[in-house]
C-alpha positions as CSV (number, residue, x, y, z in Angstrom):
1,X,-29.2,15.6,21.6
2,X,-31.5,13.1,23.3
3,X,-34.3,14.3,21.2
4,X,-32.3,13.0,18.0
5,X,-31.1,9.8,19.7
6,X,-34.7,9.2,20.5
7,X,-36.1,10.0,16.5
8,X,-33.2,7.6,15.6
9,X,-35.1,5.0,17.0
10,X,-38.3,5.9,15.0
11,X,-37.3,5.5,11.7
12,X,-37.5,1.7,11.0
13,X,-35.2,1.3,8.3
14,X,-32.2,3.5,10.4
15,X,-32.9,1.3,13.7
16,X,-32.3,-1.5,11.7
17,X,-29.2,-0.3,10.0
18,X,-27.8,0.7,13.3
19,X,-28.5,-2.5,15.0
20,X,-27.1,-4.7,11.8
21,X,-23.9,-2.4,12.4
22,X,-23.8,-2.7,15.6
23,X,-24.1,-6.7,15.6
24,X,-21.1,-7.1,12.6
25,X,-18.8,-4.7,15.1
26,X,-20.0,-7.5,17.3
27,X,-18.9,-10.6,15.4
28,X,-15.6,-9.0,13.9
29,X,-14.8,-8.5,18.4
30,X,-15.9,-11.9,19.1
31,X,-13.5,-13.1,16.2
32,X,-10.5,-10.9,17.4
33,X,-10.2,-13.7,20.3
34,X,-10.7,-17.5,18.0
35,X,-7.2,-18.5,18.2
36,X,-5.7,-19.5,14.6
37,X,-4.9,-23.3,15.1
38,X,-1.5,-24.8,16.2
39,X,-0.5,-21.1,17.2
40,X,0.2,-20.8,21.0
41,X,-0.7,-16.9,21.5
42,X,0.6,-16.7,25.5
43,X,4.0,-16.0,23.8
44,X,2.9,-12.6,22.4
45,X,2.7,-11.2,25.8
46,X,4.7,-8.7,25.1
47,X,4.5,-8.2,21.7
48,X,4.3,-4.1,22.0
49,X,7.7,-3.8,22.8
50,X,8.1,-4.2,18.4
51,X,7.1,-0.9,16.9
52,X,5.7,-3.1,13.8
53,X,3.8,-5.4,15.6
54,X,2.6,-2.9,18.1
55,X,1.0,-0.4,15.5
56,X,-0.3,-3.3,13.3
57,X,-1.7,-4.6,16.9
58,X,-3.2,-1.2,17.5
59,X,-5.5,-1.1,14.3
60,X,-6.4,-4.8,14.4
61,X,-8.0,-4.3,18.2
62,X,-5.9,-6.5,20.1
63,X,-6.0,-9.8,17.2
64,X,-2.6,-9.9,16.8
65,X,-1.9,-10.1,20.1
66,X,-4.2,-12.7,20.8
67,X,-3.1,-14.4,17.0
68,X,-6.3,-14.9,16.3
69,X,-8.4,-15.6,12.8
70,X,-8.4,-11.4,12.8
71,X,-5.0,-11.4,13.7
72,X,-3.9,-9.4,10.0
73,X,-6.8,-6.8,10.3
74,X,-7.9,-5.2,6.9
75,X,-4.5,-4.5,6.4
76,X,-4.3,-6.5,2.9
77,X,-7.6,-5.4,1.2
78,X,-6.3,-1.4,1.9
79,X,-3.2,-2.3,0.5
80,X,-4.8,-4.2,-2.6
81,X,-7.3,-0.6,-2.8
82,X,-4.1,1.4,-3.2
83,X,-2.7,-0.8,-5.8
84,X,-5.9,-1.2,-8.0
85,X,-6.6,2.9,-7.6
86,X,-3.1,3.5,-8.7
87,X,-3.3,1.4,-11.7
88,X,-6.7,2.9,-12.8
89,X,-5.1,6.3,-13.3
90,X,-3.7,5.3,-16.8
91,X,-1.5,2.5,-15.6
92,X,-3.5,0.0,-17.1
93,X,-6.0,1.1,-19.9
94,X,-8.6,-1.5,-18.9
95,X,-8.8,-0.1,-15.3
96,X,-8.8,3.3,-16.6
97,X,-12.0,2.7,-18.8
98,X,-13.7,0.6,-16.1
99,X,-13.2,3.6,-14.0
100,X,-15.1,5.3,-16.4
101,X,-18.3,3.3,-16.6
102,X,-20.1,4.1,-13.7
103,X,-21.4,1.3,-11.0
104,X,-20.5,-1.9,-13.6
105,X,-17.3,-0.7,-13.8
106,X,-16.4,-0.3,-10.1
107,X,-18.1,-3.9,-9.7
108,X,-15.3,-5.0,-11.9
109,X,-12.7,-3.3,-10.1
110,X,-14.0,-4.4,-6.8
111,X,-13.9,-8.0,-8.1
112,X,-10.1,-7.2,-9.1
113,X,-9.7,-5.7,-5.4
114,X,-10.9,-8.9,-3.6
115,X,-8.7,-11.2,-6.0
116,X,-5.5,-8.8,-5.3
117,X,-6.8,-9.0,-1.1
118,X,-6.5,-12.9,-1.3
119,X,-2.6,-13.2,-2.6
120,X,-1.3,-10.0,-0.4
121,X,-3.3,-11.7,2.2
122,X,-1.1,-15.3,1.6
123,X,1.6,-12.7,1.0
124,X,1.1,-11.2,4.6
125,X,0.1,-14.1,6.0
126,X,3.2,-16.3,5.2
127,X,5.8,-12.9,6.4
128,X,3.7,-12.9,9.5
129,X,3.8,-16.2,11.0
130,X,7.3,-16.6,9.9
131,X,8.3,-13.3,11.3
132,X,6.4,-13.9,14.8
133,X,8.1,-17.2,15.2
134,X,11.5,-16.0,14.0
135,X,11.0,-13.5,16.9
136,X,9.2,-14.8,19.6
137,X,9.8,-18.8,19.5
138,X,7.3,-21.2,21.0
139,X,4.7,-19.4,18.5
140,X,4.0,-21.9,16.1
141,X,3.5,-25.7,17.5
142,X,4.5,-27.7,14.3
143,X,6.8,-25.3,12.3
144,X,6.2,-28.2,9.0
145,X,5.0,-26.7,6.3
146,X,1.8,-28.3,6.9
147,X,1.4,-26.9,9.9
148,X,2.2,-23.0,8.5
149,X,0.0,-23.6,5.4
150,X,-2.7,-23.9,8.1
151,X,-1.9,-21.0,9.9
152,X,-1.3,-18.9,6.5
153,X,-5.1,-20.4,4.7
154,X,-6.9,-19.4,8.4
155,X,-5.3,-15.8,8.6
156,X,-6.5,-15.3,4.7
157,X,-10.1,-16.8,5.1
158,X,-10.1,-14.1,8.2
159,X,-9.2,-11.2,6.5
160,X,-11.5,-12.2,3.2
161,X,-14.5,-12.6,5.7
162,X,-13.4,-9.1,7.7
163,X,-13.5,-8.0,3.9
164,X,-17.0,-9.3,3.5
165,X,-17.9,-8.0,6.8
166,X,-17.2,-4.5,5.6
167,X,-19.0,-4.5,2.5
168,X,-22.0,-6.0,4.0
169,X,-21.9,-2.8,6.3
170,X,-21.5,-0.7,3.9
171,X,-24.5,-1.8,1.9
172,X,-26.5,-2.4,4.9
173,X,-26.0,-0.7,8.0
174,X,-24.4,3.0,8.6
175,X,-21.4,4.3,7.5
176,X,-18.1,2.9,5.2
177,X,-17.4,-0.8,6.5
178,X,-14.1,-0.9,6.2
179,X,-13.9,2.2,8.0
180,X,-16.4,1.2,10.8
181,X,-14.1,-1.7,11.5
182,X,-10.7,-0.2,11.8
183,X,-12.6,2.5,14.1
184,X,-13.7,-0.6,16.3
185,X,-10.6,-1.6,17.0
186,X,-8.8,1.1,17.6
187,X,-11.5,1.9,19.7
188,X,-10.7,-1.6,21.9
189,X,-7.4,-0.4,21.9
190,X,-7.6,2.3,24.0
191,X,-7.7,0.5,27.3
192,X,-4.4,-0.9,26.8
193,X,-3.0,2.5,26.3
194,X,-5.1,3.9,29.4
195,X,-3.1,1.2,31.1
196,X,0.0,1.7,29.8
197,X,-0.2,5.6,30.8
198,X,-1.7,4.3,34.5
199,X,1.5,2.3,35.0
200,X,4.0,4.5,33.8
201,X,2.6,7.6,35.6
202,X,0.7,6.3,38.6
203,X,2.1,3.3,39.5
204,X,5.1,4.7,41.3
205,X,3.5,6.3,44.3
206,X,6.6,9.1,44.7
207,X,5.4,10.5,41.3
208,X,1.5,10.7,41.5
209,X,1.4,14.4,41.3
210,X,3.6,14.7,38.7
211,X,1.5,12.0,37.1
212,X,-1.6,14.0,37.7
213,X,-0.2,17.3,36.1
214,X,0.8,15.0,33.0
215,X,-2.6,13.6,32.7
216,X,-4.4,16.7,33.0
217,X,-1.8,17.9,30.3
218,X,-2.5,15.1,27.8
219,X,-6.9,15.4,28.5
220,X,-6.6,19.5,27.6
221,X,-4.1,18.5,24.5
222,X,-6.8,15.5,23.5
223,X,-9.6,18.1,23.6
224,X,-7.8,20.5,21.7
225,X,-6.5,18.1,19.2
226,X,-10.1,16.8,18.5
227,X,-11.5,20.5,18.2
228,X,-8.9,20.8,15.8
229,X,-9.6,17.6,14.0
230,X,-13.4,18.5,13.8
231,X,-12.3,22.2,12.6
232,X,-10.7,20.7,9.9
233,X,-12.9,18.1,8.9
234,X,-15.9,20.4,8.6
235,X,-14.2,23.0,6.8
236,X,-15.2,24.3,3.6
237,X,-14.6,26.8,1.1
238,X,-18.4,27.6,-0.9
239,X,-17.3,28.7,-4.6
240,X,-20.5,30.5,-5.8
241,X,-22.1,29.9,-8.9
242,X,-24.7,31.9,-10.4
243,X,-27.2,30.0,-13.5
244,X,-28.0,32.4,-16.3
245,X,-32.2,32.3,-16.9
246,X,-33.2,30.3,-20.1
247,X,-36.5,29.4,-21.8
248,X,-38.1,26.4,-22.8
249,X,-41.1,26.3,-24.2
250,X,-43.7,28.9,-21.7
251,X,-41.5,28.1,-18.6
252,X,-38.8,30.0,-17.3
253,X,-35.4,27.8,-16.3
254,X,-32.4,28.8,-14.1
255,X,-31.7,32.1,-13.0
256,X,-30.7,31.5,-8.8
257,X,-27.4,31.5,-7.5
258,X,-26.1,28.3,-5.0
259,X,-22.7,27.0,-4.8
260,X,-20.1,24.5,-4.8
261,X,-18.9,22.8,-1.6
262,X,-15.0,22.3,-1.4
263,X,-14.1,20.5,1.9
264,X,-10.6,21.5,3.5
265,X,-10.2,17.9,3.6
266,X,-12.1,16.3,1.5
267,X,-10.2,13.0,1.4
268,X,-11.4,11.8,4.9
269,X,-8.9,9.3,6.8
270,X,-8.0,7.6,3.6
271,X,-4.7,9.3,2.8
272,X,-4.1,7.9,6.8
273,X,-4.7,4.5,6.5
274,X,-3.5,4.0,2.9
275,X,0.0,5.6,4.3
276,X,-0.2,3.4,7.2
277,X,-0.6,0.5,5.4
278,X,1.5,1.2,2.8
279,X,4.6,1.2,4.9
280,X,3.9,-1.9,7.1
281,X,4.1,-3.8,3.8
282,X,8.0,-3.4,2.8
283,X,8.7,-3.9,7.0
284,X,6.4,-6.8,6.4
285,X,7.9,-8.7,3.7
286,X,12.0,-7.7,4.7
287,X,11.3,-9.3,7.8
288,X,10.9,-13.5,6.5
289,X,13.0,-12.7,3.9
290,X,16.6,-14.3,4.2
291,X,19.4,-11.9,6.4
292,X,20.9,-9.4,4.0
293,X,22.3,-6.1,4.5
294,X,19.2,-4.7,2.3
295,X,16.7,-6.2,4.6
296,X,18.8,-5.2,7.3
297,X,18.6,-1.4,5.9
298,X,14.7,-2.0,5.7
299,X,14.1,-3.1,9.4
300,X,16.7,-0.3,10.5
301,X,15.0,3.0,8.7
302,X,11.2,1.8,7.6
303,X,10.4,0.8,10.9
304,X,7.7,2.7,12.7
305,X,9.1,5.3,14.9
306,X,12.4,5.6,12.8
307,X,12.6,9.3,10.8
308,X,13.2,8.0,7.4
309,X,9.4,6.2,8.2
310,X,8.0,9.5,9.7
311,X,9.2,11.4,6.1
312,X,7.5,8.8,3.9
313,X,4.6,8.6,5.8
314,X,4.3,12.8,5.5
315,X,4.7,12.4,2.3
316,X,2.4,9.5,1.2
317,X,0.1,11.3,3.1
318,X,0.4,14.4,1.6
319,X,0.2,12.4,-1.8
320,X,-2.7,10.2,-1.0
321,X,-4.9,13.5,0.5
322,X,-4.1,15.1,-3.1
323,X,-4.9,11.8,-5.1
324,X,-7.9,10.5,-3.7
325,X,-9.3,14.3,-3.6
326,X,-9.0,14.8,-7.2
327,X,-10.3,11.3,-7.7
328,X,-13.2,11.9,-5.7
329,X,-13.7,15.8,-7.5
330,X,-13.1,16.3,-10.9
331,X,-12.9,20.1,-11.8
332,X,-13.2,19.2,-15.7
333,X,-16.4,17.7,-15.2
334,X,-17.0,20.0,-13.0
335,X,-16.4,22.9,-15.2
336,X,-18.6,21.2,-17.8
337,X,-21.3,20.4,-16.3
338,X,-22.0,24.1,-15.1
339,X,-21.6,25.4,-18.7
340,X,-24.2,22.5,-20.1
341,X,-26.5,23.6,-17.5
342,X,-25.9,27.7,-18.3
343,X,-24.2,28.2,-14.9
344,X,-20.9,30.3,-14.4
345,X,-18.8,31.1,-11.9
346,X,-18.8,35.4,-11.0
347,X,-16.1,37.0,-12.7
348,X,-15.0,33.4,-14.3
349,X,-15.7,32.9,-17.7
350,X,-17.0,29.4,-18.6
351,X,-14.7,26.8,-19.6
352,X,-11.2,25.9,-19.8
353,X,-10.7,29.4,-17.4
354,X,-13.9,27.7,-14.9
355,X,-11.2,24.6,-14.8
356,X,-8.7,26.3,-14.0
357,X,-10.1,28.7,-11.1
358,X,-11.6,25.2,-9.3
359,X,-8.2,23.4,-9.8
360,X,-6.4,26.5,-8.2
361,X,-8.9,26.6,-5.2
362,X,-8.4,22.7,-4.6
363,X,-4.8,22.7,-5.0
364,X,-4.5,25.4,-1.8
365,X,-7.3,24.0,0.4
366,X,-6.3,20.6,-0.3
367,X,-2.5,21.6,0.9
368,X,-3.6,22.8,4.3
369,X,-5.9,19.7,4.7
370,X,-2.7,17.6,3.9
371,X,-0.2,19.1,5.9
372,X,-3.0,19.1,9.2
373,X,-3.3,14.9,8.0
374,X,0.6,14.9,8.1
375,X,1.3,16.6,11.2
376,X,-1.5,14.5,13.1
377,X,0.1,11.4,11.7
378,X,3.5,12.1,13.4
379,X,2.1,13.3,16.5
380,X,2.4,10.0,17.7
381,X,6.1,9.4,17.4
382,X,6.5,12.6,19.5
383,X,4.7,11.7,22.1
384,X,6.7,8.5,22.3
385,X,10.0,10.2,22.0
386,X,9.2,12.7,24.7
387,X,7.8,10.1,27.2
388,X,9.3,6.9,26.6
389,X,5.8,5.5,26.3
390,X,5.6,2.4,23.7
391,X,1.8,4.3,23.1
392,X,0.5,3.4,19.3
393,X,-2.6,4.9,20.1
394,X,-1.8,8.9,19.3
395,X,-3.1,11.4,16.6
396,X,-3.3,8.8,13.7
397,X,-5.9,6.4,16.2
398,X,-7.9,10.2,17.4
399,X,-8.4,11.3,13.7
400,X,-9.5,8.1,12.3
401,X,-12.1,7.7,15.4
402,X,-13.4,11.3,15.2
403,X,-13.3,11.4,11.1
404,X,-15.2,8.4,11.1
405,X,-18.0,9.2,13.6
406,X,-18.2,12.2,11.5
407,X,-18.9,10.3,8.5
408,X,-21.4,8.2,10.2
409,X,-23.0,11.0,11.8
410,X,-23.6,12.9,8.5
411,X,-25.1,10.4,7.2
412,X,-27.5,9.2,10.0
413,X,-28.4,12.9,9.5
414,X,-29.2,13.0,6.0
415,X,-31.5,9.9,6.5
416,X,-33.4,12.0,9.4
417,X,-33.5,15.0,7.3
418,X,-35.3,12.9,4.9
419,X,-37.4,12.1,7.0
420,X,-38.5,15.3,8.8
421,X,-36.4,14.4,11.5
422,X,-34.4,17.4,13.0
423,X,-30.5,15.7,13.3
424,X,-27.8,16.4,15.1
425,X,-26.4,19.2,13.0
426,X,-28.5,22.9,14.1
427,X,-29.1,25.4,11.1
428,X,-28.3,29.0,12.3
């Protein structure tokens, strides 16, 4: 292990990669505590006693809390991702053919992606302040509409420049921005919850022992819960594929047998945060809108905690793991690019039958990755419920943090590997 850590350091282009990630996780901390202007953030004390707030708090590393420029997270550039993915699958016939065209086309949709970040962000921005000051008073200083078209344009211009932010990771330093940055704060997060568990279980002297007991309880679940996590993650079913021997020319082409990955879970944490984000949004916008019996019905059964928000979120979990999978692994392409090439799976004839047999495999490995994501997710309304603990930090926060660091780890291995570096990853 030190050995790697220490060849890390030796290859010039992955220092530097490290160190420009490390300084943006820097800048996006030091910006979770710039106050937004004419905002009075000692209000939000106790802002964790909302289920809403608290988990949208939770991924935006303490920002809302503090209201600063960070205060909305990411939160509208995932939700503007969902939106433009959705469409490109035959929605709209222009997405759908930009989809198709390689890098230009995902420049364009990228472009589309930023534009639709800026208006969910006024969207957001606008619900937010409005909501916050609706229900903790003293918030806002000058409640004209000057003042909140202030507050609204500095949230937005924070989220566009966390958007930038991520993209400028992702092209220059380790690992998916976006990603990298929802892991640091959930990261910072964690002391409030260590915090939260200290006063609720240690601070009452007469129950120390039984606070020790549930402490060593919750560290032996946490270990076992990230075992499983890493399990999962790393799991994959190898479909072998054997290339039949052709000639061209005097050489000799083809003829060795390899296979083809298929990851458990080959979705990531993206079916995770889209689902996460997905539902803060209708929560989101009910709560400026004016008092009805509809919005009413919103905040009573979509809020976080509530079962009717536990069953969608299985479910847009479950959807998202299957979407982005077969997004991200195409079995018809799949299928023809083996038969171009002469290659054929044992015992599966080429073709529409090839298609098939992969789409098969997917659809049952792909289940089991989506109902793990799913039961992770509501792992932390459980522990709530059975402790009493307003803890937003739960299975959700522990499989983002240990599928991204997995992420990043793969590839600062690949770019040792490259280099004759041995990684962190041992061959048998």
């Amino acid at each position: 292990m030190f050995a790697t850590i220490s060849n890390i350091w030796k290859v010039t282009d992955l220092r530097n990669r490290i160190l420009f990630t490390l300084l943006m996780i820097l800048v996006f901390r030091i910006g979770t505590f710039i106050p937004v202007p004419n905002a009075d953030a000692k209000v939000l004390a106790d802002i964790g006693d909302n289920p809403l707030l608290g988990m949208l708090n939770t991924f935006s590393g303490g920002a809302l809390q503090n209201f600063s420029i960070f205060a909305m997270s990411i939160t509208p550039y995932i939700t503007a991702s969902i939106i433009v993915q959705l469409l490109s699958m035959g929605v709209i016939r222009k997405f759908e053919e930009w989809s198709k065209e390689g890098d230009s086309g995902r420049k364009k949709l990228a472009q589309i992606t930023r534009y639709g970040t800026i208006v969910l962000g006024l969207v957001q921005a606008f619900g937010l302040s409005v909501t916050i000051n609706r229900s903790v008073p003293g918030l806002v200083v000058d409640t004209s509409w000057t003042g909140y078209a202030l507050i609204i344009i500095t949230l937005t211009a924070g989220t566009a420049f966390l958007m930038w932010l991520g993209e400028q990771i992702t092209e220059k330093g380790i690992g998916n921005g976006i990603s990298i940055l929802i892991f640091a704060g959930i990261i910072a997060g964690v002391e409030s919850g260590v915090q939260t568990i200290y006063s609720a279980w240690f601070l009452n002297q007469a129950e120390v022992g039984m606070g020790w007991v549930k402490l060593a309880l919750l560290l032996v679940g946490m270990v076992l819960l990230i075992a499983a996590i890493v399990f999962i993650q790393q799991g994959v079913r190898r479909i072998p594929v054997q290339y039949a021997k052709r000639v061209v020319g005097r050489k000799m082409y083809g003829g060795q047998s390899t296979h083809i990955p298929l990851k458990v879970n080959a979705a990531g944490v993206i079916p995770v945060i889209f689902a996460s984000s997905l539902l803060m949004f209708p929560v989101t916008i009910a709560q400026f809108l004016p008092q009805s019996g509809f919005t009413d019905w919103i905040q009573a059964n979509l809020g976080f905690g509530q079962p009717l928000y536990v069953a969608l979120e299985v479910f847009l979990i479950i959807f998202f793991t299957y979407f982005y999978t077969f997004v991200q692994i195409n079995p018809v392409q799949l299928s023809d690019g083996m038969k171009k090439n002469g290659g054929f799976i044992p015992g599966i004839r080429p073709g529409k039958p090839t298609e098939l047999f992969i789409t098969r495999v997917m659809n049952r490995i792909t289940l089991a990755g989506a109902v793990f994501l799913a039961a992770i997710s509501a792992m932390p309304v459980i522990f709530m419920a059975a402790t009493d603990l307003q803890l937003y930090f739960g299975g959700t926060g522990l499989l983002i943090i240990v599928g991204v660091a997995l992420e990043t780890m793969k590839q600062v291995e690949s770019q040792l590997l490259q280099r004759h570096y041995k990684g962190f990853i041992r061959s048998k």
